[in-house]
Every structure is written in C-alpha cells, then in structure tokens.
LOKOL-629592 format. One record per residue (C-alpha): residue number from 1; x, y, z. Coordinates in steps of 0.5 Angstrom, whole numbers. Layout:
BEGIN
<resi NUM; c1 X; c2 Y; c3 Z>
...
REM end
This chain:
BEGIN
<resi 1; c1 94; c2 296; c3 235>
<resi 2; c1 97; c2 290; c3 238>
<resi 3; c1 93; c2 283; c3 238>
<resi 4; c1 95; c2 276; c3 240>
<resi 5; c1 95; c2 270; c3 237>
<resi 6; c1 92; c2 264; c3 241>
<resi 7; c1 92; c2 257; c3 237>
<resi 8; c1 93; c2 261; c3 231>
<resi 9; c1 87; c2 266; c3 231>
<resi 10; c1 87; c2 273; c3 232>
<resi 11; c1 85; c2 274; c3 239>
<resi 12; c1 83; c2 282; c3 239>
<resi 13; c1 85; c2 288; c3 243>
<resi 14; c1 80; c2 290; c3 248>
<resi 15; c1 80; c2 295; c3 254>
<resi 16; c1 75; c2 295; c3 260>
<resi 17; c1 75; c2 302; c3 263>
<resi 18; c1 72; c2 302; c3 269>
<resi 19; c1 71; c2 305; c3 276>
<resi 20; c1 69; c2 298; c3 279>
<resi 21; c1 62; c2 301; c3 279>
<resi 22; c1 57; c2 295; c3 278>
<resi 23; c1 55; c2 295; c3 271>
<resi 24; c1 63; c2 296; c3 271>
<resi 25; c1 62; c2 289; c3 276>
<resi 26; c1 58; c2 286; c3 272>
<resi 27; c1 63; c2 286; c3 265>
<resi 28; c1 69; c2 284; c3 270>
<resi 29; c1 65; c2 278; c3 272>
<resi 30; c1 63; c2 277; c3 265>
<resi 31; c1 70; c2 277; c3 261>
<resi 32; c1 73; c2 272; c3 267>
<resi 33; c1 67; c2 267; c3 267>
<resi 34; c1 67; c2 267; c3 259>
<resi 35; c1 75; c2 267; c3 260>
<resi 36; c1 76; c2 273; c3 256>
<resi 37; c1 83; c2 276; c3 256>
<resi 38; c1 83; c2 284; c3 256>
<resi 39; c1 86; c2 290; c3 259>
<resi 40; c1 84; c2 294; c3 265>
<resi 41; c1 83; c2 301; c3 265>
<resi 42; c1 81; c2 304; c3 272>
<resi 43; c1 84; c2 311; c3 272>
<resi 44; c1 79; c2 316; c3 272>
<resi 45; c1 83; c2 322; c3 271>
<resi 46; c1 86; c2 319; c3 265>
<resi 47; c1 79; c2 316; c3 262>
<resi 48; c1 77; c2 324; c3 263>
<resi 49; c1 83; c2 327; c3 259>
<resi 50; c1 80; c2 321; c3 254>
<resi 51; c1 74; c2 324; c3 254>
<resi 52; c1 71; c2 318; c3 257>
<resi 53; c1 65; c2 321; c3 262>
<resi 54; c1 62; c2 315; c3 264>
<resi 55; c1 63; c2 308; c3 266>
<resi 56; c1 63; c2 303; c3 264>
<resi 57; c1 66; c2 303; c3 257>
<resi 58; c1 68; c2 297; c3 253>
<resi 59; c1 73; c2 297; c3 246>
<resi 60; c1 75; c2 291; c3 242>
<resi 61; c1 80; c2 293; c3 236>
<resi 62; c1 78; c2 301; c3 237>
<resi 63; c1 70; c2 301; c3 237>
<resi 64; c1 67; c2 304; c3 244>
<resi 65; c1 61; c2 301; c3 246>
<resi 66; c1 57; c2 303; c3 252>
<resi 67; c1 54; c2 297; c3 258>
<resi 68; c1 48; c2 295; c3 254>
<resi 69; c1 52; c2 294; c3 247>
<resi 70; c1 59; c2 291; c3 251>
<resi 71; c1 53; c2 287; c3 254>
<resi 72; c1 51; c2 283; c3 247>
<resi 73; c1 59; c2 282; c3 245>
<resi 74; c1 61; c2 279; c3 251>
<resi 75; c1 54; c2 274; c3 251>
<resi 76; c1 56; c2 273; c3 243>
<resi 77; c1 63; c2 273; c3 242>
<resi 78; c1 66; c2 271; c3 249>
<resi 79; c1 69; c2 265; c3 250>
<resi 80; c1 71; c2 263; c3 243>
REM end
C-alpha cells in the first residue's frame, strides 16, 4: 500500500467508496473541508465484485469503516 509523505509525515492511504448518495456527500464534503487528500472510488459494479453492498465506505491503510465510524475519524484526525 502506497503512503506519501507531506513535510516528512506519513500521510495514509485512504479511499472513499461512494455512489454520491448523501452520507456519501456528507464524507466528500468533510475530506474537502478538513483538506483531507483520498481516492475516489465510485464505480458500483466493482465496489460489488469487492463485496461492498453499501455506501458509503471509508478505508484508511486497509481497515473499512461504514458512515458513523468513517464520521468520528474524519472529526479526529482531519486536518492534521
């Protein structure tokens, strides 16, 4: 898994899967207010393949998280 370094900290890897539902919206608009660099995931039929049957779905470095969870990591750790 690829992290970047910004100013000599390890920056993690972090993927939004996303349908542009609203909860979905709600985390785009978050990682854009707190500056929060991630990937984009909106292709459904591969989130599907990946076993992924709701949206939206948050990972940092691996770990999944569902809306509420990706919610809390966002307000902690965004903007760093």
């Amino acid at each position: 898994m690829l992290n970047f370094r910004k100013a000599g900290v390890i920056l993690p890897n972090i993927i939004l899967y996303s349908s542009h539902c609203p909860r979905c919206k709600v985390l785009e608009d978050k990682l854009a207010k707190k500056n929060v660099s991630y990937t984009l995931f909106d292709d459904v039929q591969k989130m599907v393949e990946l076993g992924i049957t709701s949206v939206p779905v948050f990972e940092v470095d691996g770990v999944k998280m569902e809306f509420r969870d990706a919610n809390k990591w966002i307000n902690e750790h965004g903007g760093e």
